[in-house]
N, C-alpha and C positions, 0 to 999 in steps of 0.2 A: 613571409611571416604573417602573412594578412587573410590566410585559407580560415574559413571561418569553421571548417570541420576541425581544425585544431585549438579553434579557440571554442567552440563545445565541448569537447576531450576535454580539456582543463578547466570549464569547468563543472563538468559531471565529475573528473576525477577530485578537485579540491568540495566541490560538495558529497562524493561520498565519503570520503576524511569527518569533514565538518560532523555528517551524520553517524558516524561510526561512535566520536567522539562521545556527541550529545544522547546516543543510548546507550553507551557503558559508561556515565554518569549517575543513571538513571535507576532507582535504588527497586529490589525486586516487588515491594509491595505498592510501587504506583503504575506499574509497567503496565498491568491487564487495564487501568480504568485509563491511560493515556493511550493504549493499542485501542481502547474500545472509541473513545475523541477521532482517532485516526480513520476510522471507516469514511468516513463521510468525505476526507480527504482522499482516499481511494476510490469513491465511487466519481465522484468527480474526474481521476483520473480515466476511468471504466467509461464516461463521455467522453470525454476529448478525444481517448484514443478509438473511440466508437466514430468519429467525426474523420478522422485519419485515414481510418481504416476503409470510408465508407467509397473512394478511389475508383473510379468504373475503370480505369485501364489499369493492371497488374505492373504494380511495381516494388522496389526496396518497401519504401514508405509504408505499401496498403500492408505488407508481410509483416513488417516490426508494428504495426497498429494491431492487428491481428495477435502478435505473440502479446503486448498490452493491453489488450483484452484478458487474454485466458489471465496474465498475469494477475493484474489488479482483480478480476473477479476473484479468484485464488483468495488474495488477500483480505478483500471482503467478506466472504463468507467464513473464511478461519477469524476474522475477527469477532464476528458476529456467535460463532460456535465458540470461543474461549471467553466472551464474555457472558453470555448467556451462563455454561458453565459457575461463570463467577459468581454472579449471581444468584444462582440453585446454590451453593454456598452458605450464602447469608439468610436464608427464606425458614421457619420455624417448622423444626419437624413438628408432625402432626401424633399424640398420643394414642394408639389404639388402645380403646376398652373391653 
């Protein structure tokens, strides 16, 4: 009982609960300015697993660094595009004369 890949399993799985929880709390008009707070906690991610990844001999490790890569960028850039979005939103249309 002491494999420690079982004791990551529980907990990625009681933390993905945890975070399931805490964004279906999450009321729809704060979502976009607390996705857009979260970028920067993804690009961070987008390092480390650049750090992971970075592996001269081919293994598990360098491959799931690699998929969190494309991932996290994924995420940061759809952040950065739905908040911008938000944004262009609130900005004063212009009157033409």
């Amino acid at each position: 009982m002491n494999d420690p890949t079982i004791a990551a399993l529980f907990i990625f799985v009681l933390a993905s609960f945890a975070g399931f929880e805490v964004i279906n709390k999450v009321p729809p008009t704060l979502h976009t300015p607390l996705m857009s707070g979260a970028n920067a906690i993804s690009g961070i991610a987008v390092l480390g697993a650049i750090v992971i990844a970075g592996d001269r001999e081919p293994s598990i490790t360098m491959i799931l660094g690699a998929i969190a890569i494309v991932l996290a960028t994924i995420n940061v850039v759809g952040g950065f595009l739905v908040t911008d979005r938000m944004l262009q939103m609130f900005k004063k249309k212009e009157v033409k004369a």
